[in-house]
C-alpha positions in Angstrom: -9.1 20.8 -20.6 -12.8 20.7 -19.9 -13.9 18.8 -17.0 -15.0 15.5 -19.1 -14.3 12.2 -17.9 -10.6 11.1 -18.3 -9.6 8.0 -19.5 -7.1 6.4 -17.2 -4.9 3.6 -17.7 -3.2 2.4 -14.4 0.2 -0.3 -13.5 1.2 -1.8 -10.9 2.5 -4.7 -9.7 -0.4 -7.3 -9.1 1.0 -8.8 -5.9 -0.2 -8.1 -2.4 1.6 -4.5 -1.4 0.6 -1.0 -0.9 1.4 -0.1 -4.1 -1.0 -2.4 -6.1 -3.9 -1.6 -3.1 -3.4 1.8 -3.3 -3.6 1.3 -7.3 -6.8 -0.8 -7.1 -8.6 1.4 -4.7 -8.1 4.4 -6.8 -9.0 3.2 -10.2 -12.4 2.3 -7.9 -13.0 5.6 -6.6 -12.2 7.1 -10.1 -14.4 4.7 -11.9 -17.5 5.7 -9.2 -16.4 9.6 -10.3 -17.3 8.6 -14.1 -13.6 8.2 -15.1 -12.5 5.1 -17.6 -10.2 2.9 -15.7 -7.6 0.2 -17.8 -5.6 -1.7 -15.5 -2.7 -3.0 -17.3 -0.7 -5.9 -15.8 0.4 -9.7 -16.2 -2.2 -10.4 -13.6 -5.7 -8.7 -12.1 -4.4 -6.5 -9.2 -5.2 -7.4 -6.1 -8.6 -5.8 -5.1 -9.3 -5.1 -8.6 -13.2 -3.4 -8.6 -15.1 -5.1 -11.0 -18.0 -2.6 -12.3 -18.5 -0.1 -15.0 -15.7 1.6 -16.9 -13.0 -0.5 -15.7 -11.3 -2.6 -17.8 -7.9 -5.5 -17.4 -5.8 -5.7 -20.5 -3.2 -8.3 -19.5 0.3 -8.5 -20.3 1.7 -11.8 -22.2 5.6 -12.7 -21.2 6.7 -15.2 -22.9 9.6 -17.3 -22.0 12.3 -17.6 -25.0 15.1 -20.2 -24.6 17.2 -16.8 -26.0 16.9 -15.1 -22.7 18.3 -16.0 -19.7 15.2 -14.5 -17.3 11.6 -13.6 -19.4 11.5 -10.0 -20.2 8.5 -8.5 -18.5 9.3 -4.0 -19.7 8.9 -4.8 -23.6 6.3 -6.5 -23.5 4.0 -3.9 -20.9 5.7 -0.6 -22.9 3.3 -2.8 -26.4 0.8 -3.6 -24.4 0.4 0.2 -22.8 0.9 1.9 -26.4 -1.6 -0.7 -27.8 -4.6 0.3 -25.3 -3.5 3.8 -25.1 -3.9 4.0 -29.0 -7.3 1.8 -29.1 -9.2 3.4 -26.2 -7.3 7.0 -26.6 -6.1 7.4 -22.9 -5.3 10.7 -21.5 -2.9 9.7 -19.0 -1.0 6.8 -17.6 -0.5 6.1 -14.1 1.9 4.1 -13.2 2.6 2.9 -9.5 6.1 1.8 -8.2 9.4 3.1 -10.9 10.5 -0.3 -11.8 10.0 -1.3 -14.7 6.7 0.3 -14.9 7.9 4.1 -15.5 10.5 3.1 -18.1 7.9 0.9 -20.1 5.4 3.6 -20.1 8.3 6.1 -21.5 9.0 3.4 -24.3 5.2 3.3 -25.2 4.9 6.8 -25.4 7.7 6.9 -28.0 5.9 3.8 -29.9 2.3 6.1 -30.4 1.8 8.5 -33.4 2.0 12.7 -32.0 -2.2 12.2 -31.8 -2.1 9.4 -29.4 1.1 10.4 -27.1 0.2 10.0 -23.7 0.8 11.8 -20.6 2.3 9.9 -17.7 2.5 10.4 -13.6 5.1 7.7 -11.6 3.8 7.4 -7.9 6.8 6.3 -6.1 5.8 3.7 -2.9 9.0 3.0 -1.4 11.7 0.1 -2.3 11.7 1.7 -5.6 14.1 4.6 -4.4 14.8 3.4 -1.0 16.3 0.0 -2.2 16.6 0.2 -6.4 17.3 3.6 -5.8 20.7 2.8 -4.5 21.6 0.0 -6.8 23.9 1.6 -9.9 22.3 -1.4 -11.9 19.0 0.3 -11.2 19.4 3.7 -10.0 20.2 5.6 -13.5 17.2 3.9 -15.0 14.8 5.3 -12.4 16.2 8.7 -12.5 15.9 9.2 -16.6 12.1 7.6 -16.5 11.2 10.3 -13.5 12.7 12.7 -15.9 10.4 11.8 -18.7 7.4 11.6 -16.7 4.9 14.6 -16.9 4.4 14.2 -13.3 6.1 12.5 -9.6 4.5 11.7 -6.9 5.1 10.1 -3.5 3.1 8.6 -0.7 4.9 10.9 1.9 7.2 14.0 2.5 9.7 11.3 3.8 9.5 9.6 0.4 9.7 12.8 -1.4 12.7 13.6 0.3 14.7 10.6 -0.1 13.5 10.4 -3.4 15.7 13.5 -4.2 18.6 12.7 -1.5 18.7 9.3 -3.2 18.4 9.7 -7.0 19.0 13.4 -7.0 15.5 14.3 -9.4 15.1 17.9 -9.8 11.7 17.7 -11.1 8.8 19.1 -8.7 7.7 15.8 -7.0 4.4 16.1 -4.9 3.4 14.4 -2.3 0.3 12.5 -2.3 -0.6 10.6 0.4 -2.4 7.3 0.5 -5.9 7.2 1.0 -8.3 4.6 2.4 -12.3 4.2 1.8 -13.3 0.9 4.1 -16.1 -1.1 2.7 -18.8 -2.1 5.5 -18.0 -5.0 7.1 -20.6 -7.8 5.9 -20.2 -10.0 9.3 -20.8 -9.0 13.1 -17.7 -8.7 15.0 -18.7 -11.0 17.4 -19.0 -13.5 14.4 -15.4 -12.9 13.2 -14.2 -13.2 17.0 -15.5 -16.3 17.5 -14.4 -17.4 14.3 -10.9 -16.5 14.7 -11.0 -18.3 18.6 -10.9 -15.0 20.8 -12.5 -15.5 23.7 -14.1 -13.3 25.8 -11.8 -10.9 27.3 -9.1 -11.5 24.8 -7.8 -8.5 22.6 -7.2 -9.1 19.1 -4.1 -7.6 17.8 -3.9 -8.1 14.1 -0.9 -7.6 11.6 -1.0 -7.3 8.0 1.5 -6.8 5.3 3.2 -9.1 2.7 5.7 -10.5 4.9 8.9 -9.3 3.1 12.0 -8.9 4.8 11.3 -5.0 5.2 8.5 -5.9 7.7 10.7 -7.4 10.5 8.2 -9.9 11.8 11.5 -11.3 14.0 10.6 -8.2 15.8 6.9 -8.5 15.8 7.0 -12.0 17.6 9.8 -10.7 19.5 7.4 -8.1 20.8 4.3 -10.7 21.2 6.5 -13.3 23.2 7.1 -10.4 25.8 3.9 -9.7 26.5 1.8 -11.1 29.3 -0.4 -12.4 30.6 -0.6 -15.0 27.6 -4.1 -15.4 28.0 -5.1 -11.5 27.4 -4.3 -11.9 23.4 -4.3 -13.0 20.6 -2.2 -12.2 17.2 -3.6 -12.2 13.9 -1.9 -12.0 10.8 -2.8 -11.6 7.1 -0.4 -12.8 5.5 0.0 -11.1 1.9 3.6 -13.4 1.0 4.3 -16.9 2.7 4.2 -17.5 6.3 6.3 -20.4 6.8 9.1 -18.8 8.7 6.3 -16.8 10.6 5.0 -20.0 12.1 8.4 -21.7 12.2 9.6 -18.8 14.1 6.3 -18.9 16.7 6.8 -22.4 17.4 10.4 -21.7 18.4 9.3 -19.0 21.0 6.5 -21.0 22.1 3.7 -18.5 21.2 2.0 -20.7 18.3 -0.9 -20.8 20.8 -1.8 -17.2 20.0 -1.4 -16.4 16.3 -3.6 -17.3 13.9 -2.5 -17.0 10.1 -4.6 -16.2 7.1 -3.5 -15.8 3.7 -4.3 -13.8 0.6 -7.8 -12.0 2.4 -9.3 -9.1 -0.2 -12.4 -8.6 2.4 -10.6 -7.4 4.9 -13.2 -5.1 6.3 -14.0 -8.0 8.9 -10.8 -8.3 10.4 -10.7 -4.3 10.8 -13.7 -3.8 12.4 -13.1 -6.9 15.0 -9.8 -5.8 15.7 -8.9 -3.8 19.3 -4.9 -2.6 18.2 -2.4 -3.2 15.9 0.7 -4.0 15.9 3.7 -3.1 13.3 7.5 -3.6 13.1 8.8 -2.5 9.9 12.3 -1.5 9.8 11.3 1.3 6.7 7.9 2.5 5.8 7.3 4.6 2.9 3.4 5.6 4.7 2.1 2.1 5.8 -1.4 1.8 4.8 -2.7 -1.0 7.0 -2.0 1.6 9.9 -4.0 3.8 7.8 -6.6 0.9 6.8 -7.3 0.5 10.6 -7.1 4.0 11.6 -10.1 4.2 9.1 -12.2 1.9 11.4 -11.2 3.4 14.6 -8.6 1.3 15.9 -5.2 2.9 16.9 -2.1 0.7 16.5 1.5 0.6 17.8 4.8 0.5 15.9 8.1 1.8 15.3 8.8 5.1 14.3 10.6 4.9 10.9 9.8 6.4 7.6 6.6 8.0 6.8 4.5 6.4 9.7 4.8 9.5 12.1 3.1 11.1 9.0 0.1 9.0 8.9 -0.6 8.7 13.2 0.6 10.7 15.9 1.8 9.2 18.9 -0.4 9.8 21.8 -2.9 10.8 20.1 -3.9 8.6 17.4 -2.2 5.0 18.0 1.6 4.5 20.0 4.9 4.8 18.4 8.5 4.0 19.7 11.9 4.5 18.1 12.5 1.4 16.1 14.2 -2.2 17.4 13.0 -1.6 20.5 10.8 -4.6 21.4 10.3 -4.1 25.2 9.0 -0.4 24.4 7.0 -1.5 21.9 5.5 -4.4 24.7 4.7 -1.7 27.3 3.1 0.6 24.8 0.8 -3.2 23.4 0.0 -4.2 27.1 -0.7 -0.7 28.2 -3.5 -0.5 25.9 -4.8 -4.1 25.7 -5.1 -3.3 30.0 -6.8 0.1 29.0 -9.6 -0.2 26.9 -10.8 3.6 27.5 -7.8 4.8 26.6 -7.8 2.1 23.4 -11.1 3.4 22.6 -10.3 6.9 22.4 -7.5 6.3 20.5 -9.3 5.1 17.8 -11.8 7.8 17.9 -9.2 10.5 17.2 -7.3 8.0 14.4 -10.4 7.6 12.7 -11.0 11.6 12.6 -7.8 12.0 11.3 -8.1 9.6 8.1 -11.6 11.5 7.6 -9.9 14.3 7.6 -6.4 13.8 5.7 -6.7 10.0 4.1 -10.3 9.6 2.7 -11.2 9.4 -1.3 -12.7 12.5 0.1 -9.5 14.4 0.8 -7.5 12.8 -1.9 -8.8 11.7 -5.0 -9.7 15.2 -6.1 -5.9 15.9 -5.8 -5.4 13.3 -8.5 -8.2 14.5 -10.5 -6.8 17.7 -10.5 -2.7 16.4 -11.2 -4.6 14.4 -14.4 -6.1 17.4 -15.7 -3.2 19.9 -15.7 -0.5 17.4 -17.1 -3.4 16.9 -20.0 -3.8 20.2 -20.3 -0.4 21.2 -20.2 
């Protein structure tokens, strides 16, 4: 196929996740490249771009008295073979199995031989890890990977319990995130003082959607073990519902040093005015907010699970412990919150490694390239 510019339709679930951020950023960098960009979803995805040559097509579910729950799959498979016949896409992408990959197999078979598609699945995580293993789900998942042109994961521990788990003999490559951070529009001393860190405090920020994969038991676990009190403070951005976060901080009397915010699309200014993060997630398929902040040049601790020793490197990039572990996890927060050099240079190696590994730079060519020999195959 001659290198012309692709048109691209893109799913994924519009929610706040590393699936639909890593969906969002890419159609971005792709649209920048010259590449035509059709999100399709029941809702704009979170950090949608809005510029040239990207376009929302959204999906209409209807609620019928007839079904029990609203069907969401028919619906996106006419909507995908609808915009893939009227703009003449060259590939689908979708992100995350369920239902996404099986819909896009259904619109395929919808479209005339001229208009047949070609379609990649990225797998993020719960989509093997947890459907994966369900028998209600688990057949489905396989026989869509089958019929995709292409498989990718975020991470070589995806990939591999994408086979162990579903048992797909199809080449699956691994892809890993990537991360391009916007400047940040406000001073960090602004967005300290905003956020009430005074002078001498660190600010330790979390960020996730709260799901029950993210173990913030164990983060607040972790923060009411460290001391002094009066060194820190925690922010979280919260992508689900915090109630049971600051239920759960009142109880361990450390309300004093979180501070919540919900649903933030800039987050650029929390980055750059953070000093460490901190992470507790039980399973990770890559964990981009580790990424997100290794970007700015700001090392963060966690547990060791998944595909996180994949993305930093402990002692050199950020601090990692084996997982549950709350009082190793404390040390490794107050022995950098009392260390500032070593904090500092930290985050100068963690931001050389996502410029090196995790940029558009270093991965969005990869995707070009996928696009281009399923099309031309």
């Amino acid at each position: 196929m001659p290198d012309r510019p692709l048109k691209i339709g893109i799913t994924c679930y519009p929610s706040v996740g590393g699936s639909g951020i890593l969906a969002s950023e890419l159609g971005e960098e792709l649209a920048a490249r010259g590449h035509e960009i059709h999100f399709i979803s029941y809702d704009p995805p979170f950090r949608m771009p809005v510029g040239p040559r990207v376009f929302f097509h959204p999906v209409v579910v209807n609620s019928y008295d007839l079904f029990k729950y609203p069907d969401y799959t028919l619906p996106l498979s006419v909507k995908m073979a609808e915009v893939s016949r009227d703009h003449g896409l060259d590939v689908l992408h979708v992100h995350y199995a369920v239902p996404h990959a099986t819909a896009a197999f259904l619109a395929r078979s919808m479209l005339h031989e001229e208009h047949r598609l070609k379609i990649i699945t990225t797998l993020h995580g719960t989509d093997t890890t947890l459907l994966g293993r369900d028998p209600g789900y688990g057949p489905a998942i396989r026989h869509a990977l089958e019929q995709s042109d292409a498989i990718t994961t975020v991470s070589e521990f995806m990939r591999r319990e994408t086979v162990r788990l579903l048992g797909v003999k199809r080449p699956i490559e691994v892809v890993h995130n990537f991360f391009e951070p916007h400047p940040a529009p406000r001073p960090r001393a602004d967005m300290r003082r905003d956020l009430g860190l005074a002078d001498g405090e660190a600010m330790l920020l979390h960020l996730s959607n709260l799901r029950a994969l993210k173990r913030v038991d164990l983060m607040l676990a972790t923060v009411a073990r460290l001391a002094p009190r009066n060194r820190f403070k925690l922010v979280v951005l919260a992508g689900g519902n915090p109630t049971l976060l600051i239920a759960e901080a009142a109880r361990l009397g450390i309300a004093d040093r979180i501070v919540v915010r919900e649903r933030v699309t800039d987050i650029e200014d929390y980055l750059q005015a953070t000093d460490l993060g901190l992470f507790t997630s039980e399973t990770e398929s890559f964990c981009l907010s580790i990424l997100e902040l290794m970007s700015m040049g700001c090392p963060s601790v966690a547990f060791a699970v998944g595909g996180i020793p994949e993305v930093t490197i402990s002692g050199e990039t950020g601090l990692l412990v084996p997982f549950d572990d709350t009082a190793a996890l404390a040390a490794a927060a107050e022995s950098l919150i009392k260390d500032p050099v070593r904090r500092a240079a930290l985050g100068q190696a963690a931001q050389k490694r996502a410029r090196e590994h995790f940029s558009a730079a270093a991965i969005i060519p990869r995707y070009e390239a996928l696009y281009r020999q399923v099309c031309s195959g």
